[in-house]
N, CA, C and O atoms as a Maestro MAE file, in Angstrom:
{
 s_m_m2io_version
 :::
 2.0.0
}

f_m_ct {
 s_m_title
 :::
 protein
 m_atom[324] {
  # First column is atom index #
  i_m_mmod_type
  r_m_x_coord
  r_m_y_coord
  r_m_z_coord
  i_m_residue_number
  s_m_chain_name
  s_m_pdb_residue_name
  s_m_pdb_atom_name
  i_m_atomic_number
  :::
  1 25 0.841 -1.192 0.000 1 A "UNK " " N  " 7
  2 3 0.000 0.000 0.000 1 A "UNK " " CA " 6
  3 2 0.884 1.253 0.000 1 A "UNK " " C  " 6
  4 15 1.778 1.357 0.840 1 A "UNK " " O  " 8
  5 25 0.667 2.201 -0.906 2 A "UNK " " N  " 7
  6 3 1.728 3.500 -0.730 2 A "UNK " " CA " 6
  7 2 1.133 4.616 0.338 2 A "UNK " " C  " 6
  8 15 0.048 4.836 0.877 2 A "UNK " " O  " 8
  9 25 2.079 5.030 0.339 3 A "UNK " " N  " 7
  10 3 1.697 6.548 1.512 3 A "UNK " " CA " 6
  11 2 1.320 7.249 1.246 3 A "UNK " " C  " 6
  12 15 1.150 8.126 2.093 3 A "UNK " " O  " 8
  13 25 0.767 7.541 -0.401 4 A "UNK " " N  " 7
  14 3 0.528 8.883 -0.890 4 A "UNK " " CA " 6
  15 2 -0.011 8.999 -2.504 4 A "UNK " " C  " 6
  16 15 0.357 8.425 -3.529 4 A "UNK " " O  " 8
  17 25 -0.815 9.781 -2.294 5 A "UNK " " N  " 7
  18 3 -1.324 9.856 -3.928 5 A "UNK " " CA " 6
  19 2 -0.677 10.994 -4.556 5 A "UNK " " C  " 6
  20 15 -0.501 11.947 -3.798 5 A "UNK " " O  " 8
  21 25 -0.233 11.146 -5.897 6 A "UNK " " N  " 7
  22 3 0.263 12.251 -6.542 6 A "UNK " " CA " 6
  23 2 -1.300 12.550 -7.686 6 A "UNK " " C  " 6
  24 15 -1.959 11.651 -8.208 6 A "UNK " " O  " 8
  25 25 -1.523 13.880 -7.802 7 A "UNK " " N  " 7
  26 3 -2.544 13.849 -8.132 7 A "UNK " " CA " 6
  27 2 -1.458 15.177 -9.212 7 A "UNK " " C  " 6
  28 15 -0.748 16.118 -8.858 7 A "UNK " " O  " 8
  29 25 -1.881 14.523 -10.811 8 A "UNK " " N  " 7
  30 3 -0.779 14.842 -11.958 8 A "UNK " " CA " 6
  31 2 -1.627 15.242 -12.999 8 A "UNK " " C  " 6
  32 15 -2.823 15.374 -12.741 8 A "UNK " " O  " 8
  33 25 -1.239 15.443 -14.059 9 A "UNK " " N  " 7
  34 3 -1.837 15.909 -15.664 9 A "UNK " " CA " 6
  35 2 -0.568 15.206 -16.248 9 A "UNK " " C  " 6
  36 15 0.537 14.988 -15.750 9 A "UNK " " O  " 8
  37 25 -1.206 14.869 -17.717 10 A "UNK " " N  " 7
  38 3 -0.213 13.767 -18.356 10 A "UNK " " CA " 6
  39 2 0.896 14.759 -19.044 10 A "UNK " " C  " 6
  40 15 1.831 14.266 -19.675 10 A "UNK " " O  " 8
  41 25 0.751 16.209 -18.896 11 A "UNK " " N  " 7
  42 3 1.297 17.004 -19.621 11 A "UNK " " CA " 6
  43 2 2.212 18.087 -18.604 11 A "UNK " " C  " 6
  44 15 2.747 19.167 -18.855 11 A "UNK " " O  " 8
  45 25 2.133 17.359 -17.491 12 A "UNK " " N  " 7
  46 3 3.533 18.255 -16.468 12 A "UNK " " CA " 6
  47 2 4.558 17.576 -16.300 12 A "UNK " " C  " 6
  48 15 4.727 16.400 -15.977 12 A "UNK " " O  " 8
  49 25 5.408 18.606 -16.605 13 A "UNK " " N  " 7
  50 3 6.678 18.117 -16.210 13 A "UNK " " CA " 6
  51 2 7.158 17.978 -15.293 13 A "UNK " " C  " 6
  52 15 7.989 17.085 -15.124 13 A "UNK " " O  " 8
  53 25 6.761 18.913 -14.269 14 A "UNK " " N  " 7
  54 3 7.278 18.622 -13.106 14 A "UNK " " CA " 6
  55 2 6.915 17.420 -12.424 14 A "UNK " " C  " 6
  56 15 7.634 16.783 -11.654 14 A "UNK " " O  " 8
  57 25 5.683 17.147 -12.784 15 A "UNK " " N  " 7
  58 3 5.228 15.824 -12.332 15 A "UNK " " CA " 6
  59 2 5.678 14.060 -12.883 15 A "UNK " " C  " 6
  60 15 5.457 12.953 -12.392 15 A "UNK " " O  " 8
  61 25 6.430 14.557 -14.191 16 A "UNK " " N  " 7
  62 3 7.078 13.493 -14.928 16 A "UNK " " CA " 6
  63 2 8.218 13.567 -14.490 16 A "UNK " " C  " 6
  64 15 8.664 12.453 -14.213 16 A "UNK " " O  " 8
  65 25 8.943 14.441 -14.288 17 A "UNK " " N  " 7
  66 3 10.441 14.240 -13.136 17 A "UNK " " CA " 6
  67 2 10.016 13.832 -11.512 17 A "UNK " " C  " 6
  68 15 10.734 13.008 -10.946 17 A "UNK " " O  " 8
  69 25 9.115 14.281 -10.943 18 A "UNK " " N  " 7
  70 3 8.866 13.931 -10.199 18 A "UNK " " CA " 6
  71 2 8.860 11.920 -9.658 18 A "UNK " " C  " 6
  72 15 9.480 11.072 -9.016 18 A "UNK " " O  " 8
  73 25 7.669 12.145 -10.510 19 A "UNK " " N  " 7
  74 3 7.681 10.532 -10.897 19 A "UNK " " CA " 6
  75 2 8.774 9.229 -10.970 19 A "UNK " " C  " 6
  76 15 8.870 8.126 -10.431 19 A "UNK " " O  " 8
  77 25 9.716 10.211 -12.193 20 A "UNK " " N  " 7
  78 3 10.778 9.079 -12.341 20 A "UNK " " CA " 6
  79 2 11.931 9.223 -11.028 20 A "UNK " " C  " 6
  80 15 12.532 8.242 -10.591 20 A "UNK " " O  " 8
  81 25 12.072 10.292 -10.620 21 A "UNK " " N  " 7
  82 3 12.602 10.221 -9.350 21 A "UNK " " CA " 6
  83 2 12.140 9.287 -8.342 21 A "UNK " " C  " 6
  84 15 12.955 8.493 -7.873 21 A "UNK " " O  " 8
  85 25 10.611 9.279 -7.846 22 A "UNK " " N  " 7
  86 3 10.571 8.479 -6.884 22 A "UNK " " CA " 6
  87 2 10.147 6.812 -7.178 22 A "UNK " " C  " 6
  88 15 10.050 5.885 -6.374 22 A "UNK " " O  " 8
  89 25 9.919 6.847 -8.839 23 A "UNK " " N  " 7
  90 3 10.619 5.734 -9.532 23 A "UNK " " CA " 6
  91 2 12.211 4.699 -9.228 23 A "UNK " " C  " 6
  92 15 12.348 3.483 -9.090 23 A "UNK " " O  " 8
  93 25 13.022 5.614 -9.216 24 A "UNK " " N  " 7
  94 3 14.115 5.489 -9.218 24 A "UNK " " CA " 6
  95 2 14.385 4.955 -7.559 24 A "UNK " " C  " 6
  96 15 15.142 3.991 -7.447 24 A "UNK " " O  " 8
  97 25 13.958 5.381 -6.631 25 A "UNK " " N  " 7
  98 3 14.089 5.573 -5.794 25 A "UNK " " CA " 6
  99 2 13.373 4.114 -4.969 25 A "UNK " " C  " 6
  100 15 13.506 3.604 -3.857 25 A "UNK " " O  " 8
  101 25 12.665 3.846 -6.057 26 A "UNK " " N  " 7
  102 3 11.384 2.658 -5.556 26 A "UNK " " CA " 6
  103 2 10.547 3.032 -4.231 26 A "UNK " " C  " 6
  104 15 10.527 2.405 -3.172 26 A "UNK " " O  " 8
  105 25 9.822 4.281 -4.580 27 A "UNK " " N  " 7
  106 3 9.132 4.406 -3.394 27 A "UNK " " CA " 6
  107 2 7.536 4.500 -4.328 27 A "UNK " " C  " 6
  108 15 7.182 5.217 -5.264 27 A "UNK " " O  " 8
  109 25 6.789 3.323 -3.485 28 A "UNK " " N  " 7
  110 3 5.380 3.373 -4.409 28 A "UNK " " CA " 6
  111 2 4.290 4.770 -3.796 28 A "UNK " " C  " 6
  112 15 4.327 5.398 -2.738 28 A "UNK " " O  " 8
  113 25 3.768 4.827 -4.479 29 A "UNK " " N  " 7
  114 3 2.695 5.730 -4.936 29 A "UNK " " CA " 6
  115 2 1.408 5.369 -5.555 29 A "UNK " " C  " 6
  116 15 1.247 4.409 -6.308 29 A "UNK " " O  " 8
  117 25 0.405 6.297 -5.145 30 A "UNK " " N  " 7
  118 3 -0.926 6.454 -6.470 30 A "UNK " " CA " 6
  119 2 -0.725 7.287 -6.832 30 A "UNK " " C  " 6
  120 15 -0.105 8.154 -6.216 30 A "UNK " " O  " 8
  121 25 -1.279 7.435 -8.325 31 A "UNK " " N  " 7
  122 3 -1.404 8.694 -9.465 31 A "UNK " " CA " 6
  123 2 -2.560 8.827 -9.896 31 A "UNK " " C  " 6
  124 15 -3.055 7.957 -10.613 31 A "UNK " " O  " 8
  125 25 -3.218 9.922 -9.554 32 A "UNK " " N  " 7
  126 3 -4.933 10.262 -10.033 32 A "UNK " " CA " 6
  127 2 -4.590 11.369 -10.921 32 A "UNK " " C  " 6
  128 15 -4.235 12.395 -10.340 32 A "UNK " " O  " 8
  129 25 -4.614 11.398 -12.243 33 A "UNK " " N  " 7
  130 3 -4.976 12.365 -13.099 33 A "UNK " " CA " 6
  131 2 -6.187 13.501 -12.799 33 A "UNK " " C  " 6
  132 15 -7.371 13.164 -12.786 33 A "UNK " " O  " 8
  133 25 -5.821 14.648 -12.602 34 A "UNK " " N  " 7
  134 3 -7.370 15.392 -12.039 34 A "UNK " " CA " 6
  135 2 -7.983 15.951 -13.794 34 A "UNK " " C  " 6
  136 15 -8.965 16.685 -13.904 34 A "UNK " " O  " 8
  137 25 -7.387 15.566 -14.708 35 A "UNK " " N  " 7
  138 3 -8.034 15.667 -16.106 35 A "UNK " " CA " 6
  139 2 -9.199 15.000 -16.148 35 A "UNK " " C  " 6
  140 15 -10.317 15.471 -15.940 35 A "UNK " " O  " 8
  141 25 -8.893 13.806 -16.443 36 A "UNK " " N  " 7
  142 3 -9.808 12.459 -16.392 36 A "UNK " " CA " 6
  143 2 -10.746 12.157 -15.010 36 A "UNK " " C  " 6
  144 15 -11.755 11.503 -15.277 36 A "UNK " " O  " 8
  145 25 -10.617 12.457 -13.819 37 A "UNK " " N  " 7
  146 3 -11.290 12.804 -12.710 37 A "UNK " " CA " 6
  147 2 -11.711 14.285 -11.793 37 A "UNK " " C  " 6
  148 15 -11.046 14.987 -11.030 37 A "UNK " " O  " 8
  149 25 -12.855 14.347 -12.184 38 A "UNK " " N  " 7
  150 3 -12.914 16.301 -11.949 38 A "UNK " " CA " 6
  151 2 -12.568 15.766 -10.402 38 A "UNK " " C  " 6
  152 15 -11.517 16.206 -9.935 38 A "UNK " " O  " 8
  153 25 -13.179 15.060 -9.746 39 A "UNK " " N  " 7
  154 3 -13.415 14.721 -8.153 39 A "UNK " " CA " 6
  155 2 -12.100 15.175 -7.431 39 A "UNK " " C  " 6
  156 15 -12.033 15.627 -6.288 39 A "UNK " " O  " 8
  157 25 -10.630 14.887 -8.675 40 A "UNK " " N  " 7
  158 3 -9.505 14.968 -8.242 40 A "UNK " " CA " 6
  159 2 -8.961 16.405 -8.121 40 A "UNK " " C  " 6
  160 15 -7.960 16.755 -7.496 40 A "UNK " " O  " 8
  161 25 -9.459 16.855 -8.541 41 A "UNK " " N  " 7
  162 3 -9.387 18.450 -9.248 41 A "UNK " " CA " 6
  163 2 -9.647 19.435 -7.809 41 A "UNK " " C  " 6
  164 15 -8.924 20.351 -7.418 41 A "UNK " " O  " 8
  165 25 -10.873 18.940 -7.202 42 A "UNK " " N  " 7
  166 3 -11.581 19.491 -6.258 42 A "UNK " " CA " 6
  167 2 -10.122 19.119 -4.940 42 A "UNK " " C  " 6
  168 15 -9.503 19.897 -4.215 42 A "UNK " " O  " 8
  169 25 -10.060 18.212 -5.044 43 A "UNK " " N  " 7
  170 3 -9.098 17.704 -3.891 43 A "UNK " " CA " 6
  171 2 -7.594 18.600 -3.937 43 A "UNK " " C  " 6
  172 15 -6.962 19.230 -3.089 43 A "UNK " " O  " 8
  173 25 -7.481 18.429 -4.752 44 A "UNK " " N  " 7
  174 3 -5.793 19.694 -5.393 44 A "UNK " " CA " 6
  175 2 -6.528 20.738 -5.336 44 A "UNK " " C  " 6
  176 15 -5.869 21.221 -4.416 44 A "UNK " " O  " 8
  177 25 -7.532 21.718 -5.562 45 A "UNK " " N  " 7
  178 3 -7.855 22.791 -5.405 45 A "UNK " " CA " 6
  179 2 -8.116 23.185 -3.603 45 A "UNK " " C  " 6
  180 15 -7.665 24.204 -3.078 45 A "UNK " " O  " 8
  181 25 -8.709 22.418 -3.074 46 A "UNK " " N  " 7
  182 3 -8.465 22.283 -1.648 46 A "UNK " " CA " 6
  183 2 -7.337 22.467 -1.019 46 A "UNK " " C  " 6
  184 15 -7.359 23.050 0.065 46 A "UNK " " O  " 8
  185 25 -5.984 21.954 -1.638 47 A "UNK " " N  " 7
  186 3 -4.971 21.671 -0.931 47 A "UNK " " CA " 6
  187 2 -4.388 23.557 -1.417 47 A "UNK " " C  " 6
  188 15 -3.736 24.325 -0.710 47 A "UNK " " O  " 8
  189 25 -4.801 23.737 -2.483 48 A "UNK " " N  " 7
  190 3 -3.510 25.188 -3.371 48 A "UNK " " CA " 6
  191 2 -4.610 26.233 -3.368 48 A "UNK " " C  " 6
  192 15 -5.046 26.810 -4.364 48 A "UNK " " O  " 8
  193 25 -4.974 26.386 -2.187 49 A "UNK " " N  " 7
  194 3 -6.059 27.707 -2.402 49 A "UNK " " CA " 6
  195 2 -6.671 28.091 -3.593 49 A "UNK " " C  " 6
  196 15 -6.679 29.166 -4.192 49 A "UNK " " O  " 8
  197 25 -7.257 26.847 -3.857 50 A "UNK " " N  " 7
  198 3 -8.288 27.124 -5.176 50 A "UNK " " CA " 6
  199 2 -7.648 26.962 -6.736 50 A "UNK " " C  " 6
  200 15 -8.304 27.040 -7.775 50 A "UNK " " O  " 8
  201 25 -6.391 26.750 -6.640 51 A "UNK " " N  " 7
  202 3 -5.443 26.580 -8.169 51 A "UNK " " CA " 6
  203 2 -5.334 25.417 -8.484 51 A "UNK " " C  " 6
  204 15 -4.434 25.000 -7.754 51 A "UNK " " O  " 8
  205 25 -5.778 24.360 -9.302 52 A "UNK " " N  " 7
  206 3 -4.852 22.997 -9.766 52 A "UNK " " CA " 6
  207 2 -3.348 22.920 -10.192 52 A "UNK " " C  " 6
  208 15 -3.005 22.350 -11.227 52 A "UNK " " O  " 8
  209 25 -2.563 23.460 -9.426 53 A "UNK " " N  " 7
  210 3 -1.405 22.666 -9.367 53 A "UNK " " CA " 6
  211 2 -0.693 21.299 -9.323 53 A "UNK " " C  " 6
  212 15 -0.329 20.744 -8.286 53 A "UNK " " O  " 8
  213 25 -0.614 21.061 -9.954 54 A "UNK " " N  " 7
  214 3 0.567 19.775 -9.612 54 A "UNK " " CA " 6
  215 2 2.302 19.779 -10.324 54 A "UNK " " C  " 6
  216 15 2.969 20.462 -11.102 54 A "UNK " " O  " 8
  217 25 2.451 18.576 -9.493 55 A "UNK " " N  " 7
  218 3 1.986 17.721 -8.657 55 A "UNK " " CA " 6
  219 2 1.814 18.353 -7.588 55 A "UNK " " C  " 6
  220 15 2.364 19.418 -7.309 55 A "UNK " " O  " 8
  221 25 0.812 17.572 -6.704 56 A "UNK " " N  " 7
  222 3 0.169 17.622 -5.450 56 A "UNK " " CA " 6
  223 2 0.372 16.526 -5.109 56 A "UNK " " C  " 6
  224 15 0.272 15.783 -6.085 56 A "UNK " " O  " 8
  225 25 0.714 15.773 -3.840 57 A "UNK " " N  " 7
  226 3 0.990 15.008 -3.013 57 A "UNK " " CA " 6
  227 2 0.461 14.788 -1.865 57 A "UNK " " C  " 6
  228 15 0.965 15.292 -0.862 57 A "UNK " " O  " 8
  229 25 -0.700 13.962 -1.790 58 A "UNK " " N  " 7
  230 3 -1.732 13.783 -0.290 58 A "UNK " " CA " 6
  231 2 -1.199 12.497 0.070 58 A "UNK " " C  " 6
  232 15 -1.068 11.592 -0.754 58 A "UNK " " O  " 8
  233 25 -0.827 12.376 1.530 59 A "UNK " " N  " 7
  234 3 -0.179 11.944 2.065 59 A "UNK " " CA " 6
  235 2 -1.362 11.626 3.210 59 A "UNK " " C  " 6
  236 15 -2.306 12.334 3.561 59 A "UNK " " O  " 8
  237 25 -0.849 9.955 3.770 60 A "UNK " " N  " 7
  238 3 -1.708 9.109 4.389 60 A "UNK " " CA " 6
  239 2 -2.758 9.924 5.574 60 A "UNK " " C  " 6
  240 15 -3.935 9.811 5.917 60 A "UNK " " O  " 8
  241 25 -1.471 10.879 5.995 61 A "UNK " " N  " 7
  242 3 -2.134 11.411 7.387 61 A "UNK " " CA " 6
  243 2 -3.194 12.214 6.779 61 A "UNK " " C  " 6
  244 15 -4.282 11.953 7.292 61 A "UNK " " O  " 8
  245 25 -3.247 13.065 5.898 62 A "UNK " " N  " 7
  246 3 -3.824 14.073 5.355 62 A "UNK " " CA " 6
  247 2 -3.646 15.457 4.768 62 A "UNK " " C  " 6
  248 15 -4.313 16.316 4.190 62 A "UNK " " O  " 8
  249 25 -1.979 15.170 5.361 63 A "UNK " " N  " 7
  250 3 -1.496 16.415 4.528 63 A "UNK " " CA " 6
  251 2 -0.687 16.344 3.293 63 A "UNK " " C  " 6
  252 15 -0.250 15.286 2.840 63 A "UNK " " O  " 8
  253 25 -0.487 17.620 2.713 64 A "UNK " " N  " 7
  254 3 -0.290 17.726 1.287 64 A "UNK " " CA " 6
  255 2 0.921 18.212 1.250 64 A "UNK " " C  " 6
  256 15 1.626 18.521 2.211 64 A "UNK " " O  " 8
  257 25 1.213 18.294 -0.114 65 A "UNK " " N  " 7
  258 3 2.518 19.337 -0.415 65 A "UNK " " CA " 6
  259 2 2.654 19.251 -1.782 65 A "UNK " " C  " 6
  260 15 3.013 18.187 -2.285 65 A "UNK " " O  " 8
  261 25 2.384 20.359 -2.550 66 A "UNK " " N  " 7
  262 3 2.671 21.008 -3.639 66 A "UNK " " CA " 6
  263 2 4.232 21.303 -4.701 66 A "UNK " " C  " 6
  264 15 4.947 22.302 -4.620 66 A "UNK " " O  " 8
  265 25 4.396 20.355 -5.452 67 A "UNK " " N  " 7
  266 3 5.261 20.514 -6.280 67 A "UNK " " CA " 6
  267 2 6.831 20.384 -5.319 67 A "UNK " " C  " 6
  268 15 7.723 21.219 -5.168 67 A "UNK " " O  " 8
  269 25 6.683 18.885 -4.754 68 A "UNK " " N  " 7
  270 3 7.893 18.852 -3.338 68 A "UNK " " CA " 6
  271 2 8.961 18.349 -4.280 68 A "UNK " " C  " 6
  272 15 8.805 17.829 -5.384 68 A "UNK " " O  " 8
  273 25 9.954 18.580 -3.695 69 A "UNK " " N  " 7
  274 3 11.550 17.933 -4.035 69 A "UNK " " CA " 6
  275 2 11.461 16.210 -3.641 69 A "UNK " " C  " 6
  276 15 10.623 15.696 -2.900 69 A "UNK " " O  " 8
  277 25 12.131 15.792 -4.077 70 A "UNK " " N  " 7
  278 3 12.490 14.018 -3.767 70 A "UNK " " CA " 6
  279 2 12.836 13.923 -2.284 70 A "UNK " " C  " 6
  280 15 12.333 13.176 -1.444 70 A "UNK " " O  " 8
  281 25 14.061 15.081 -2.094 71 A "UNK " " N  " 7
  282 3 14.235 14.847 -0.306 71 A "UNK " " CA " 6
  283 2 12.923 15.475 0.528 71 A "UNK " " C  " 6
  284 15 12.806 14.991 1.654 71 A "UNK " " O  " 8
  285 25 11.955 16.437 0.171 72 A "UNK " " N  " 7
  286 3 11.130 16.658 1.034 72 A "UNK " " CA " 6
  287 2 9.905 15.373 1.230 72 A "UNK " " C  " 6
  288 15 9.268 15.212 2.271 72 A "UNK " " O  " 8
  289 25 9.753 14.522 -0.030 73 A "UNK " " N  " 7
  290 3 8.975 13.676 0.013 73 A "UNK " " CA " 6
  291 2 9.834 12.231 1.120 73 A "UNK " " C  " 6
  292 15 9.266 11.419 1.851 73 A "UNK " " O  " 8
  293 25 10.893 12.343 0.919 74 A "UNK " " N  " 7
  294 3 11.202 11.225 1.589 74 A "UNK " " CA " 6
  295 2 11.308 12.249 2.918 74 A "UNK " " C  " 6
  296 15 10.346 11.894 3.598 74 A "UNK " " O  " 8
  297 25 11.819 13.073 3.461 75 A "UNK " " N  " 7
  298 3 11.741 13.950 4.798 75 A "UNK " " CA " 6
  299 2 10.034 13.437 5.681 75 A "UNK " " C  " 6
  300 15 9.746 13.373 6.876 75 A "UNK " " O  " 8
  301 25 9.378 13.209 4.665 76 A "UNK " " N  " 7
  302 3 7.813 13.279 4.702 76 A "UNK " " CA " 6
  303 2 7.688 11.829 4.827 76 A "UNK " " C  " 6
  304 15 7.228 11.555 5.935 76 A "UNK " " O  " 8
  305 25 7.895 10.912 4.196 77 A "UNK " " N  " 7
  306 3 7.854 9.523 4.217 77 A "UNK " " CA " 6
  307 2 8.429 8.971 5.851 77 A "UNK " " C  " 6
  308 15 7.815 8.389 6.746 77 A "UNK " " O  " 8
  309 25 9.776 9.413 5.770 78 A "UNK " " N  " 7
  310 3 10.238 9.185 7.459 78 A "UNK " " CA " 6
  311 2 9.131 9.276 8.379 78 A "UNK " " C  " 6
  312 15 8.727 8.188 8.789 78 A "UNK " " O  " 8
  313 25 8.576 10.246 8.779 79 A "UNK " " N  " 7
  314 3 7.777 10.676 9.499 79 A "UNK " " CA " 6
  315 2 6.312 9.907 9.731 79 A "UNK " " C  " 6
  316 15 5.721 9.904 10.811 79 A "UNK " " O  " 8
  317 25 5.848 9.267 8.535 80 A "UNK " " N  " 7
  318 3 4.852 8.654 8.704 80 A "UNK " " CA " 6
  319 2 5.237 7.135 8.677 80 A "UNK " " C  " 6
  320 15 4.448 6.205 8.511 80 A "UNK " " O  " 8
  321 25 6.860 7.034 8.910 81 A "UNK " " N  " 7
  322 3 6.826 5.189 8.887 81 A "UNK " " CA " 6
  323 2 6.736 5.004 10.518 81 A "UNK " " C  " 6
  324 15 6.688 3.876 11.009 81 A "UNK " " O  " 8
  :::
 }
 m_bond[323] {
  # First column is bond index #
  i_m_from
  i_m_to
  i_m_order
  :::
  1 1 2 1
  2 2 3 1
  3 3 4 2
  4 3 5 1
  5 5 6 1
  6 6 7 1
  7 7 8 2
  8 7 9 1
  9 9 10 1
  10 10 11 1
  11 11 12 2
  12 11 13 1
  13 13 14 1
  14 14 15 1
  15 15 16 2
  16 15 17 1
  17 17 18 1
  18 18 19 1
  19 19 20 2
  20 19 21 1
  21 21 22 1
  22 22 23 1
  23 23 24 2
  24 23 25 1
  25 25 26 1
  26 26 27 1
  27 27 28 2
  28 27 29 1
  29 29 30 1
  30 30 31 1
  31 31 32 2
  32 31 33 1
  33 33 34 1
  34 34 35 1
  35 35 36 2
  36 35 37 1
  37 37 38 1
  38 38 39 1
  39 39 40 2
  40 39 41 1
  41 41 42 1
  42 42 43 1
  43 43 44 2
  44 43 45 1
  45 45 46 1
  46 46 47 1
  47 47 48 2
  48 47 49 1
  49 49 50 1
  50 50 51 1
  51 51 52 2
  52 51 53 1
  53 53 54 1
  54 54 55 1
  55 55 56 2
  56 55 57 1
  57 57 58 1
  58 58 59 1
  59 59 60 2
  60 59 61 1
  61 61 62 1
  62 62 63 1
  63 63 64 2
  64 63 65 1
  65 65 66 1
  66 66 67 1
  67 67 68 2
  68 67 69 1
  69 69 70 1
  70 70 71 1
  71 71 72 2
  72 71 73 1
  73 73 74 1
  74 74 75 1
  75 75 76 2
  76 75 77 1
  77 77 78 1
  78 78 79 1
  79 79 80 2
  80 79 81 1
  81 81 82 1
  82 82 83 1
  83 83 84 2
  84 83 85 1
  85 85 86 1
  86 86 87 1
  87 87 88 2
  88 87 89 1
  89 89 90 1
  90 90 91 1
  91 91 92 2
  92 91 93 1
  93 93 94 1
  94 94 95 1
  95 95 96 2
  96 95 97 1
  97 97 98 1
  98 98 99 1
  99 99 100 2
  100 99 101 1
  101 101 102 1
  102 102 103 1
  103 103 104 2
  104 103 105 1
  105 105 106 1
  106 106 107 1
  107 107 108 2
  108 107 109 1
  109 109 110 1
  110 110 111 1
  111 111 112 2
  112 111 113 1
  113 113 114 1
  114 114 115 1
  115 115 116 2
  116 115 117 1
  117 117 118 1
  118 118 119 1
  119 119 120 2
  120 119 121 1
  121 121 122 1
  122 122 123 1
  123 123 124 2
  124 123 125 1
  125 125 126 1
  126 126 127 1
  127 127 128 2
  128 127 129 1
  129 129 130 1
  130 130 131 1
  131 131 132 2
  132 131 133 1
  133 133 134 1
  134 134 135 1
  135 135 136 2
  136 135 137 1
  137 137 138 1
  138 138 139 1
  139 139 140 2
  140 139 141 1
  141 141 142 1
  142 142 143 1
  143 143 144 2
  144 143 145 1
  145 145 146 1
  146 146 147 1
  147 147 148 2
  148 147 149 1
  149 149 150 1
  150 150 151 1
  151 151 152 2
  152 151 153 1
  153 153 154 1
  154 154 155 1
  155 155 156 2
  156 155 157 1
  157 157 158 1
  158 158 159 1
  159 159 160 2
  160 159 161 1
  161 161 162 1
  162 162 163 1
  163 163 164 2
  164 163 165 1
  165 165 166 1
  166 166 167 1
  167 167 168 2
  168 167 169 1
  169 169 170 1
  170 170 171 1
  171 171 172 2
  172 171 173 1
  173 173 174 1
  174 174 175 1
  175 175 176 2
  176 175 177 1
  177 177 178 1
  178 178 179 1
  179 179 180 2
  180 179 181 1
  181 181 182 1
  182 182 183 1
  183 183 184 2
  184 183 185 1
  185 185 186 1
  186 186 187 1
  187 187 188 2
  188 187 189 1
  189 189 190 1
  190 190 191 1
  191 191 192 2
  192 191 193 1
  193 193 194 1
  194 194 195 1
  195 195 196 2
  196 195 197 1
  197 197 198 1
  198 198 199 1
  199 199 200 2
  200 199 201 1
  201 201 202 1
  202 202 203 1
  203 203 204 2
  204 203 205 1
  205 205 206 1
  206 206 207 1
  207 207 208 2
  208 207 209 1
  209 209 210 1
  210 210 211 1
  211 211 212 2
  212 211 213 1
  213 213 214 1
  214 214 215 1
  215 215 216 2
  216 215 217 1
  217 217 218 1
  218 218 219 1
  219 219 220 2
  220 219 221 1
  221 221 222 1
  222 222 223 1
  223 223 224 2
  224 223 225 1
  225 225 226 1
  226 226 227 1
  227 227 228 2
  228 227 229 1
  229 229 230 1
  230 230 231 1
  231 231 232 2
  232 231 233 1
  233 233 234 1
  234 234 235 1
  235 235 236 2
  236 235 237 1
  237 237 238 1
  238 238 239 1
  239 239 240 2
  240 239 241 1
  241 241 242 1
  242 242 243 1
  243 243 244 2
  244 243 245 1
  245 245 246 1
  246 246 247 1
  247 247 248 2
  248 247 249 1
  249 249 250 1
  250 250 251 1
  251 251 252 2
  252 251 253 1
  253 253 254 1
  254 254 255 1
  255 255 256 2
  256 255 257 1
  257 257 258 1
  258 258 259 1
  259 259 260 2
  260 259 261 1
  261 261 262 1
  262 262 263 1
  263 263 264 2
  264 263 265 1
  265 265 266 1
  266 266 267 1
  267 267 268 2
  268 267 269 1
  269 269 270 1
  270 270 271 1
  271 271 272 2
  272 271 273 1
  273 273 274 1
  274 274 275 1
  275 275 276 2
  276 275 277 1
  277 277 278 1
  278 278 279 1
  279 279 280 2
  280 279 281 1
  281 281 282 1
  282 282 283 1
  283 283 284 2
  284 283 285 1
  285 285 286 1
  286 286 287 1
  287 287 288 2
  288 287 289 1
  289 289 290 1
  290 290 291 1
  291 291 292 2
  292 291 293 1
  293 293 294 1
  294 294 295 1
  295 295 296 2
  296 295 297 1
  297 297 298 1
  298 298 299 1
  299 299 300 2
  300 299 301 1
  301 301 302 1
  302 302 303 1
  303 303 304 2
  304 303 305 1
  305 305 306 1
  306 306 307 1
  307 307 308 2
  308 307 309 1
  309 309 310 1
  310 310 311 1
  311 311 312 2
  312 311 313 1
  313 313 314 1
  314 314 315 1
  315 315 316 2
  316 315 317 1
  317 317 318 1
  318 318 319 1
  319 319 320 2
  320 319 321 1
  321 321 322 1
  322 322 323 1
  323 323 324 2
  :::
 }
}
């Protein structure tokens, strides 16, 4: 089970480096497209004061973080193992 959903568009980059980083890294994840799911859209707009940004990163406990570095996601991962 992963710790965290990345909620992406098939057309960011930051979210495609993102990705292969924590690819690389072998740390699993979900990926909800908020294109293809408005529901997801609402959830990232929640987190970025109303903007769809991504990546967005909701994390088990409930908190988020917006367009994070590889070490802040693993900084973040520590914490909830």
């Amino acid at each position: 089970m992963s710790s965290f959903t990345m909620y992406s568009t098939p057309w960011c980059g930051y979210c495609h480096r993102l990705k292969s980083q924590l690819d690389r890294e072998g740390i699993s994840y979900d990926v909800v497209d908020i294109e293809q799911q408005p529901d997801a859209a609402l959830i990232v707009e929640q987190a970025n004061n109303g903007n769809q940004t991504v990546p967005t990163l909701v994390f088990s406990d409930g908190t988020s973080q917006t367009n994070p570095s590889l070490a802040q996601v693993k900084e973040k991962l520590a914490t909830l193992a």
